[in-house]
C-alpha positions in Angstrom: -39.7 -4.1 -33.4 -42.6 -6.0 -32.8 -43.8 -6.2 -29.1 -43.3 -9.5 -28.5 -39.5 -8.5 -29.5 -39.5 -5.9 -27.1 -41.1 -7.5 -24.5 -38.1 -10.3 -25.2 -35.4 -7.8 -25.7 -36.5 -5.7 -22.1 -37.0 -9.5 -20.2 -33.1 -10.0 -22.1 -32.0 -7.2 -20.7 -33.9 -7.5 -17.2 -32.2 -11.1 -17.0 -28.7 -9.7 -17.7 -28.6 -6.8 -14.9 -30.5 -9.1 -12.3 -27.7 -11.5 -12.9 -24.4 -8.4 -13.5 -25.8 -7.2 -9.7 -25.3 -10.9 -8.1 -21.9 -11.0 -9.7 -21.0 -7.6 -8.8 -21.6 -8.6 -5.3 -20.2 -12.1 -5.6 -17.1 -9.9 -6.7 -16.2 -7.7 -4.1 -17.8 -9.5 -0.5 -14.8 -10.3 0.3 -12.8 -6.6 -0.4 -16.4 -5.1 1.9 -15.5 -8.1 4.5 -11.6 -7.5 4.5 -10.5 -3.9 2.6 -7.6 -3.5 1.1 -5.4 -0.7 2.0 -6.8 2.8 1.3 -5.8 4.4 -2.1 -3.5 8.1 -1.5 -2.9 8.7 -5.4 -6.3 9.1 -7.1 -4.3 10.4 -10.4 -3.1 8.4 -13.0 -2.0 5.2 -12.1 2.1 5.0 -11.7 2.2 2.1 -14.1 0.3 4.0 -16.5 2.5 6.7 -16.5 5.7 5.8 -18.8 8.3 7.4 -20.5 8.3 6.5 -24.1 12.2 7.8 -24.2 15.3 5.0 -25.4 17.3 4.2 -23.1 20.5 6.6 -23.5 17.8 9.2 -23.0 16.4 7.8 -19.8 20.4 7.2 -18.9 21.3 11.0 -19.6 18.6 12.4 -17.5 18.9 10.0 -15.0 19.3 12.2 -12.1 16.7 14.8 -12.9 14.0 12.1 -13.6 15.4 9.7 -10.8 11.7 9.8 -8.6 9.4 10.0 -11.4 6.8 7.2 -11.8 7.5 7.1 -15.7 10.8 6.1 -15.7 10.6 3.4 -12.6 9.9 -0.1 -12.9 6.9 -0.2 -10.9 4.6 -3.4 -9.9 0.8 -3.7 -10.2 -0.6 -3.5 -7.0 -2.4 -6.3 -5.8 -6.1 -6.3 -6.0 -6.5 -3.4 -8.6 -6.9 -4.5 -11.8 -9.9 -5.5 -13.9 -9.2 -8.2 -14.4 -8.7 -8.9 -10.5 -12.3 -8.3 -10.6 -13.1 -10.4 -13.6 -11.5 -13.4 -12.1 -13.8 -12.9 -9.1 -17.5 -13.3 -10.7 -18.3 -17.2 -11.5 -17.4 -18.9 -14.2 -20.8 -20.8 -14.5 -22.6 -17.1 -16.2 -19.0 -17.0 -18.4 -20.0 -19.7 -20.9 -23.1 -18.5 -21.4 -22.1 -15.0 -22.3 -19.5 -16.8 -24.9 -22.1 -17.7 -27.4 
């Protein structure tokens, strides 16, 4: 590259963390403000875990897998996701990252 492309390509780039920090923040000023409840598990995440078994299997071993994560039908906690987060940062910078 040239340097006038470089120059371009690092004032691109300068542009694009200047603005991910301001929506970083934007993101989670309310979660500093008002914290959600602490996290106990920092494995896996239970929804994660699943048991790729039919579901005679499941059925059979019902008992012996009766308080494991994989085989419940467990909710998304609130406020954990990505795209939780991704909701969060304005939609004004959205479009313009679209093109």
């Amino acid at each position: 590259l040239n340097w006038a492309k470089k120059e371009a390509k690092q004032a691109e780039l300068e542009a694009l963390v200047s603005t991910l920090a301001v929506n970083s923040q934007l993101a989670v000023k309310d979660l500093v403000d008002n914290p959600p409840a602490p996290i106990t598990d920092m494995r896996r995440a239970d929804e994660h875990r699943t048991c790729f078994v039919g579901r005679n299997t499941k059925a059979s071993h019902g008992d012996a897998w009766a308080d494991m994560p994989a085989t419940a039908n467990l909710h998304v906690t609130p406020m954990t996701t990505a795209s939780f987060f991704r909701q969060r940062v304005p939609t004004a910078n959205k479009s313009s990252d679209t093109k």
